[in-house]
C-alpha positions as a Python dict, from the first residue, in 0.01 Angstrom:
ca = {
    (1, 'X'): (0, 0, 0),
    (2, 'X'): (134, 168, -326),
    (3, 'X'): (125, -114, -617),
    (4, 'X'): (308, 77, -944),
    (5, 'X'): (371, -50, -1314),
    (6, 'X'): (782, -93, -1328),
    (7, 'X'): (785, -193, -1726),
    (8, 'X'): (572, -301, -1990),
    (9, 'X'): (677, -472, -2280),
    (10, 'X'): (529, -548, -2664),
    (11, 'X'): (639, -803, -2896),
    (12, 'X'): (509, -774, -3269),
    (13, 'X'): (538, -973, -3579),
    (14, 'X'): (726, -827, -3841),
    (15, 'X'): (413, -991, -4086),
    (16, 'X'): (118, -790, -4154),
    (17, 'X'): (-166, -777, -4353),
    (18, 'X'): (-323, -469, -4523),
    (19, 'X'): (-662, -286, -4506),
    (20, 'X'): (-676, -356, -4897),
    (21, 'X'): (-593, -724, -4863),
    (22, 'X'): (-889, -774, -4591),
    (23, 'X'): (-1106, -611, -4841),
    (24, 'X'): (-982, -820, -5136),
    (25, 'X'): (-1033, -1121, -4909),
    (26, 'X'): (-1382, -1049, -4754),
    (27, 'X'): (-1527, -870, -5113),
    (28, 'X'): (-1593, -554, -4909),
    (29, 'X'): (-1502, -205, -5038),
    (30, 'X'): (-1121, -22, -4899),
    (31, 'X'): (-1321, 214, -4779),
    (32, 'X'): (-1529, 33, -4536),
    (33, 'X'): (-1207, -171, -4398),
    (34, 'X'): (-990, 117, -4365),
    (35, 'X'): (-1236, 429, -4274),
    (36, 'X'): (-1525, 266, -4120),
    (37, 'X'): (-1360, -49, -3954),
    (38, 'X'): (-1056, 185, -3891),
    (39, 'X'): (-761, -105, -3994),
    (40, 'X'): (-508, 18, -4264),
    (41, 'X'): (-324, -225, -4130),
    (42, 'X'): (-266, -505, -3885),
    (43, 'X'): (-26, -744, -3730),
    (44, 'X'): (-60, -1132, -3821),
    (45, 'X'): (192, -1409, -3692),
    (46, 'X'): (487, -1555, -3915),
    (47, 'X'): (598, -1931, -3930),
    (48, 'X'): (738, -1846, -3554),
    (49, 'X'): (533, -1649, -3403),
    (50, 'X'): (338, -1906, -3173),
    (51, 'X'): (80, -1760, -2905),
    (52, 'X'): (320, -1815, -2561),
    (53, 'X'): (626, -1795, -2774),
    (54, 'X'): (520, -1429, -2817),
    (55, 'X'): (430, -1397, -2518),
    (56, 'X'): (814, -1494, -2355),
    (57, 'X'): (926, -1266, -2596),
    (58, 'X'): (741, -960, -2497),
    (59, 'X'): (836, -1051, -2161),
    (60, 'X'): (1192, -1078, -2161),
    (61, 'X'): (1150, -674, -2344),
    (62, 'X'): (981, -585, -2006),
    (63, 'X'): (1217, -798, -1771),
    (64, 'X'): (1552, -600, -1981),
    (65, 'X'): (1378, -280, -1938),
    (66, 'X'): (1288, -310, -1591),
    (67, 'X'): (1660, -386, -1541),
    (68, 'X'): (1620, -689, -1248),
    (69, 'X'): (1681, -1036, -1237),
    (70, 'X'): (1392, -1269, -1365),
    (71, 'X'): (1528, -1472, -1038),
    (72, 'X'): (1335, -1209, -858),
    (73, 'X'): (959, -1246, -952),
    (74, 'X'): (787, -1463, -736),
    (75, 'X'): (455, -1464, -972),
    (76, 'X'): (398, -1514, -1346),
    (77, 'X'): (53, -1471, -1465),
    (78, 'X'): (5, -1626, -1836),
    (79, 'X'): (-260, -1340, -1981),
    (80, 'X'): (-264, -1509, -2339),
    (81, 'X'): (-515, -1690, -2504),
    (82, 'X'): (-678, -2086, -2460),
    (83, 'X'): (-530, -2078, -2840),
    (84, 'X'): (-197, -2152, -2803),
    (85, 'X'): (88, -2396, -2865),
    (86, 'X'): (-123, -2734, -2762),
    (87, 'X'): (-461, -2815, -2608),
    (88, 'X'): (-503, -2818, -2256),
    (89, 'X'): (-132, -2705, -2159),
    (90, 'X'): (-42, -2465, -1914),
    (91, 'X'): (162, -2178, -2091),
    (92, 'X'): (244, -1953, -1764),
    (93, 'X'): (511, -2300, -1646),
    (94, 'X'): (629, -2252, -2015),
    (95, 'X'): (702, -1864, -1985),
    (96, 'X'): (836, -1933, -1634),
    (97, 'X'): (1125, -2136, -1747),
    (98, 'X'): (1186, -1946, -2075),
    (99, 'X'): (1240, -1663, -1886),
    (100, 'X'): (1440, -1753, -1591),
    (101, 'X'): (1231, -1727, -1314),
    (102, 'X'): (1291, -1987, -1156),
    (103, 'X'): (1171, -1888, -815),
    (104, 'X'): (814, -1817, -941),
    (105, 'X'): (482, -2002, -911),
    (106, 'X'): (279, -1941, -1194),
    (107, 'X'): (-71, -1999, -1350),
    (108, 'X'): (-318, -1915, -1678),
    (109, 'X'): (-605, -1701, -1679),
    (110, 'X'): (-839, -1568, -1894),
    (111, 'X'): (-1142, -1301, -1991),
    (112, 'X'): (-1102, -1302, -2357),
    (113, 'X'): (-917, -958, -2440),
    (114, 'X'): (-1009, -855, -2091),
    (115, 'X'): (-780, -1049, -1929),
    (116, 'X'): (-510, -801, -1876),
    (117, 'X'): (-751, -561, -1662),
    (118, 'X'): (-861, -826, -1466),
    (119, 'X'): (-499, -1006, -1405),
    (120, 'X'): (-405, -620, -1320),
    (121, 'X'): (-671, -675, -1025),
    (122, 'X'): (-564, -1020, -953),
    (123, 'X'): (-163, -891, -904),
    (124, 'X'): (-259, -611, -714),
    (125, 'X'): (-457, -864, -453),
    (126, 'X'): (-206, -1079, -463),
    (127, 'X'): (54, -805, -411),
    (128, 'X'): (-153, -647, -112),
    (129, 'X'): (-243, -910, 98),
    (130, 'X'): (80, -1202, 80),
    (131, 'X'): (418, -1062, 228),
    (132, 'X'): (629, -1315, -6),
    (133, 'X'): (474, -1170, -333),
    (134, 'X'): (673, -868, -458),
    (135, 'X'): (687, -864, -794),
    (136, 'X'): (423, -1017, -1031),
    (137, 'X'): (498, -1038, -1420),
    (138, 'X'): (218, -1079, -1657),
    (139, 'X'): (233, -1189, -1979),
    (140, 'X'): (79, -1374, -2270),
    (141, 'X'): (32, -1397, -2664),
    (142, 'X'): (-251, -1382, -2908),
    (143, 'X'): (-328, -1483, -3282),
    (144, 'X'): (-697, -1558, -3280),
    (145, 'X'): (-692, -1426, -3599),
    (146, 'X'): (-631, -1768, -3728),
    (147, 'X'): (-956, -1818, -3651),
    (148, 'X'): (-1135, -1527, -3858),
    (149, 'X'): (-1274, -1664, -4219),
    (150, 'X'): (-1299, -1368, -4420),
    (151, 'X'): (-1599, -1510, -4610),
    (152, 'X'): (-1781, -1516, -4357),
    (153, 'X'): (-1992, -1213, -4275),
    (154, 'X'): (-2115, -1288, -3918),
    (155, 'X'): (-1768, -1224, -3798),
    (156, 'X'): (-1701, -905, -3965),
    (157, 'X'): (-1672, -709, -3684),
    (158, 'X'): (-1382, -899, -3597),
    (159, 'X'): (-1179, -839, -3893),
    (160, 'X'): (-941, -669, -3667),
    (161, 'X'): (-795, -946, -3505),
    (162, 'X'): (-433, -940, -3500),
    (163, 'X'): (-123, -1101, -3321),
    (164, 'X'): (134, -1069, -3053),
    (165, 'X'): (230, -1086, -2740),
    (166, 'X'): (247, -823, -2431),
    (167, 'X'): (390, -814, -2075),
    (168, 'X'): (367, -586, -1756),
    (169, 'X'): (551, -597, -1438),
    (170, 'X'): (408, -447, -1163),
    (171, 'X'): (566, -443, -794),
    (172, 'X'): (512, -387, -433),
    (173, 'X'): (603, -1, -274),
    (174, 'X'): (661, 119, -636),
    (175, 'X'): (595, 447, -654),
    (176, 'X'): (582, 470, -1024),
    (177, 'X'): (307, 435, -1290),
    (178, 'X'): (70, 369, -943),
    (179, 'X'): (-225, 105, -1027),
    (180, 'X'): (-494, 234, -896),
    (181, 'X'): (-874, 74, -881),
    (182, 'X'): (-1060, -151, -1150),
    (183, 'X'): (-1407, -196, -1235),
    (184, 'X'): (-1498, -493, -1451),
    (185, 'X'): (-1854, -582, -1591),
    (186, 'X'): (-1974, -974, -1761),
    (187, 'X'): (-2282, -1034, -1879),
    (188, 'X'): (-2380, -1423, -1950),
    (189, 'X'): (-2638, -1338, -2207),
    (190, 'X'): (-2388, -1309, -2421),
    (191, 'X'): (-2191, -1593, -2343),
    (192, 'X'): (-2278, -1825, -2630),
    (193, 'X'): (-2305, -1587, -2856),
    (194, 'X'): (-1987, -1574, -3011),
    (195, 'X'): (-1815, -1954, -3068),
    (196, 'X'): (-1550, -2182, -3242),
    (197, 'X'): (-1880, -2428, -3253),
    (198, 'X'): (-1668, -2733, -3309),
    (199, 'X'): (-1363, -2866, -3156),
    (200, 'X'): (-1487, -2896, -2763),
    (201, 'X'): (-1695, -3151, -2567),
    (202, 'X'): (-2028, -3062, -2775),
    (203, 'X'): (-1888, -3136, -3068),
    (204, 'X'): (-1573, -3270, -3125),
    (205, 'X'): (-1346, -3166, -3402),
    (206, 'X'): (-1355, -3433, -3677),
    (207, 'X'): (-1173, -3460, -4069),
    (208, 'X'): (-1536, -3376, -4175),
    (209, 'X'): (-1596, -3050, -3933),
    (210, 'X'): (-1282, -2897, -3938),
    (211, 'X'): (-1358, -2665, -4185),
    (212, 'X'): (-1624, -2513, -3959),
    (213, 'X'): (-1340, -2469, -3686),
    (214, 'X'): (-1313, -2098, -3701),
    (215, 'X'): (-1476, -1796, -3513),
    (216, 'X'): (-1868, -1782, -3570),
    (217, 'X'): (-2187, -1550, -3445),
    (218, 'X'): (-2457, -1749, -3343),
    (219, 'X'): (-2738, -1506, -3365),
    (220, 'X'): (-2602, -1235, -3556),
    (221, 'X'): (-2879, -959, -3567),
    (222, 'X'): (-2994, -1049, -3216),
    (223, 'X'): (-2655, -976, -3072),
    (224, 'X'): (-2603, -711, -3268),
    (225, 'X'): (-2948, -514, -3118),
    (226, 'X'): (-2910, -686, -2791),
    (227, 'X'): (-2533, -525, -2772),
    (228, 'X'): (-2504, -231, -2937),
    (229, 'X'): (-2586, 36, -2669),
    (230, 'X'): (-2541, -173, -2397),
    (231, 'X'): (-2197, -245, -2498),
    (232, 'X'): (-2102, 149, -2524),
    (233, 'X'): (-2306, 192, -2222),
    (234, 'X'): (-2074, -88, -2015),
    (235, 'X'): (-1767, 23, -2191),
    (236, 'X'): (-1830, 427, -2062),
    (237, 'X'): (-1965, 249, -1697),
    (238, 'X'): (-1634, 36, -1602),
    (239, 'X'): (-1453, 394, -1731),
    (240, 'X'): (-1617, 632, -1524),
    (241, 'X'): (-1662, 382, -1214),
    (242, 'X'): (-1247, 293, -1204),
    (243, 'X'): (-1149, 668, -1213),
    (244, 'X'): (-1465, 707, -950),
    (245, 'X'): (-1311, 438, -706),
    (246, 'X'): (-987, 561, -722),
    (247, 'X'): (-1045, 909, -579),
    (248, 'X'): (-1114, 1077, -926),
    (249, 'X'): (-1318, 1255, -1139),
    (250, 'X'): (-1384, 1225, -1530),
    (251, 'X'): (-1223, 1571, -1627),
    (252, 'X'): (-894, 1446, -1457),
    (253, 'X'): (-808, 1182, -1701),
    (254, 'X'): (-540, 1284, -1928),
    (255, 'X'): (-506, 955, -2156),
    (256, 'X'): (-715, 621, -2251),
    (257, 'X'): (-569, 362, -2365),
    (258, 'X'): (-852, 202, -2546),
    (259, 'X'): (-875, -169, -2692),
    (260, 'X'): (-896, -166, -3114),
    (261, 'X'): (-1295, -90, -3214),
    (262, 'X'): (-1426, 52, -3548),
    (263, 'X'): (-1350, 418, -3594),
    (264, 'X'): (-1709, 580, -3455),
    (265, 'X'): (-1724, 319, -3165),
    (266, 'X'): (-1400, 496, -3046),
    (267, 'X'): (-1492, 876, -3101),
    (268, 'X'): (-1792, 773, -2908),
    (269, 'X'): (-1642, 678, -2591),
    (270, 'X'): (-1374, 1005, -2648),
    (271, 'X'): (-1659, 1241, -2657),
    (272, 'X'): (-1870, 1083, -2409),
    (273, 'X'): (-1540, 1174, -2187),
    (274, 'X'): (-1491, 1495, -2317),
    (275, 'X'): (-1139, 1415, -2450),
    (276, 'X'): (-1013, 1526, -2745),
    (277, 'X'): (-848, 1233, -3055),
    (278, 'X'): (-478, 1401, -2904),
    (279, 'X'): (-575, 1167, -2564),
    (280, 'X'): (-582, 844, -2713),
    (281, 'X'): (-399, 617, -2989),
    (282, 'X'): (-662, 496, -3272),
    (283, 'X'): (-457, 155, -3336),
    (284, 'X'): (-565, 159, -3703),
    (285, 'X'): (-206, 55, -3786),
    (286, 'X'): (-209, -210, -3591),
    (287, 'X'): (-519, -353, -3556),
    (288, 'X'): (-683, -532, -3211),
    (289, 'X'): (-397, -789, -3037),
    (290, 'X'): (-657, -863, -2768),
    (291, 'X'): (-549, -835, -2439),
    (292, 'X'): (-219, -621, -2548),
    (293, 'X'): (-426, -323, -2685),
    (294, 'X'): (-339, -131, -2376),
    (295, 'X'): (55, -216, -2318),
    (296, 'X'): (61, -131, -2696),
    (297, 'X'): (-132, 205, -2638),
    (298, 'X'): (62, 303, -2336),
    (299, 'X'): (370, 256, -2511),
    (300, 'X'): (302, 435, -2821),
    (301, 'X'): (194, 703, -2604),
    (302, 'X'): (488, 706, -2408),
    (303, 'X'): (733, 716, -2743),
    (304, 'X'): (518, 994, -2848),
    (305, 'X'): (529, 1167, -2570),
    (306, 'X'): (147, 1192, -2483),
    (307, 'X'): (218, 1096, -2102),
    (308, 'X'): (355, 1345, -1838),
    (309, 'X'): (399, 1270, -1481),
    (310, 'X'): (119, 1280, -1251),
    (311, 'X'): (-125, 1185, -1614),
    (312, 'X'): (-421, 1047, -1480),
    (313, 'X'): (-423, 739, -1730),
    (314, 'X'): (-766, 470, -1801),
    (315, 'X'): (-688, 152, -1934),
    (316, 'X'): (-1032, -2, -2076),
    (317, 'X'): (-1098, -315, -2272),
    (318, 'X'): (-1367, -495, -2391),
    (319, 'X'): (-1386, -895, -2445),
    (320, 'X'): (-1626, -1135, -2628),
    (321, 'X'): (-1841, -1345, -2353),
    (322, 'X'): (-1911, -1021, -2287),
    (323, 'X'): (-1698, -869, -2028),
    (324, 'X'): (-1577, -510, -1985),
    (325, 'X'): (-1306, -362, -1785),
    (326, 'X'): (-1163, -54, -1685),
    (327, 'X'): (-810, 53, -1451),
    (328, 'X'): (-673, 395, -1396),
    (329, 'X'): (-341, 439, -1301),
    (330, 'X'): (-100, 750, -1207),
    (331, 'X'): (165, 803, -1464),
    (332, 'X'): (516, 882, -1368),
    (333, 'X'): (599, 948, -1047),
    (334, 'X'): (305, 1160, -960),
}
């Protein structure tokens, strides 16, 4: 059964914050934020900008592009963040309504800023094996930058963070943009090693701790040796093993569309392919909106004219917990 990618659609803040103001901010030199870190710029939410709120935004881009009726989807998957408009809330019935479609069932999930990989596995199941389901939308928003305290040097590495929202349709007997197979990697160890430490059932968020309610690193220069290589190593593995599965081999993919990482992180993974800088986006001007790295890379790529039909195309993310994942599709009508 041919599963294919009808429309994708991107929603960013018109805000942003500079490579220079990061540096001012975190006492670190320009030219370690904007060569070595690889952000000259990135995204951050106005006064408006809420995490689902983005999210319905980006969607109804997709749903206008696509050209149907939002009566039509029978499935909306909320691929956002747990930091959103209110604790413990359900942002996918949210979306639902704000959109129109009013004939879906919905729900939330989430792997960090691999959710969109695996919700791209989850449609496609869904999409193969119920007759009723024929079109699934995902969609979401992020701004866990909020939670980044440039003073603190633990979290460095995720000065990137940025915000907005992204949103994919993908639909039964499409043959266009086909989704093809996934391979996704966790590993627990890591699990704990990157926390908000207050603010959940261990320790609840009080006047006196809220200060310490931001992003942390537990065990900074233990995660740090424990993830370096394996991290790369996982990152090239989901790669390799999702263009494997679907029928593939590594000299036929034309394009990755590759999460935000610091500049050598993502020649790495381009050499270790053999591709050359022309087959991927470095989102230096945009910085790393989680989950909706890849919708932003395809569509850059797309507007500058990168993809041709019959591309063999690797989405590939990588999310804190740690979790890795990897889909290739078919570009175009190939």
């Amino acid at each position: 059964m041919t599963i294919g990618i009808l429309s994708t659609g991107i929603y960013l803040p018109s805000s942003t914050m500079t490579g220079k103001q990061i540096a001012e901010k975190a006492g670190l030199p320009l030219e370690v934020v904007e060569s070595k870190m690889g952000i000259k710029k990135k995204t951050v939410p106005s006064e408006d900008d809420h995490t689902c709120v983005m999210g319905i935004r980006a969607a109804r881009k997709a749903i206008e592009k696509a050209g149907i009726d939002p009566k039509d989807i029978d499935v909306v998957i909320y691929v956002g963040e747990e930091h959103k408009e209110y604790p413990l809330w359900t942002a996918s019935i949210k979306l639902q309504e704000e959109i129109g479609a009013y004939n879906a069932w919905s729900f939330d999930v989430a792997l960090r800023c691999g959710t969109t990989i695996m919700a791209m596995k989850l449609a496609k199941s869904l999409l193969e094996t119920d007759p009723a389901i024929k079109t699934v939308l995902l969609a979401g928003g992020y701004r866990n930058s909020d939670f980044i305290d440039y003073k603190n040097s633990r979290t460095r590495f995720m000065f990137n963070l940025a915000a907005g929202g992204g949103a994919m349709i993908l639909q039964k007997q499409l043959k266009k943009n086909t989704v093809l197979e996934t391979s996704i990697i966790t590993d627990g160890s890591f699990s704990e090693d990157v926390i908000v430490p207050v603010g959940g059932t261990k320790e609840p968020l009080t006047e006196d701790s809220l200060h310490r309610y931001k992003l942390d690193v537990t065990d900074p220069e233990g995660m740090k040796r424990r993830l370096e290589q394996k991290s790369m190593d996982h990152f090239l593995k989901v790669v390799r093993e999702s263009v494997y599965k679907s029928g593939y081999e590594e000299k036929d993919i034309s394009y990755v569309a590759m999460l935000h990482m610091k500049r050598s992180a993502h020649h790495y993974v381009l050499k270790e392919l053999g591709l050359s800088e022309e087959q991927s986006i470095y989102l230096e001007e945009y910085g790393h909106i989680g989950q909706f790295d890849q919708i932003l890379s395809l569509e850059l790529a797309e507007g500058r004219g990168k993809l041709k039909n019959g591309d063999l195309v690797v989405l590939v993310s990588a999310g804190i917990g740690y979790a890795w994942g990897a889909t290739t599709i078919i570009w175009g009508n190939g």
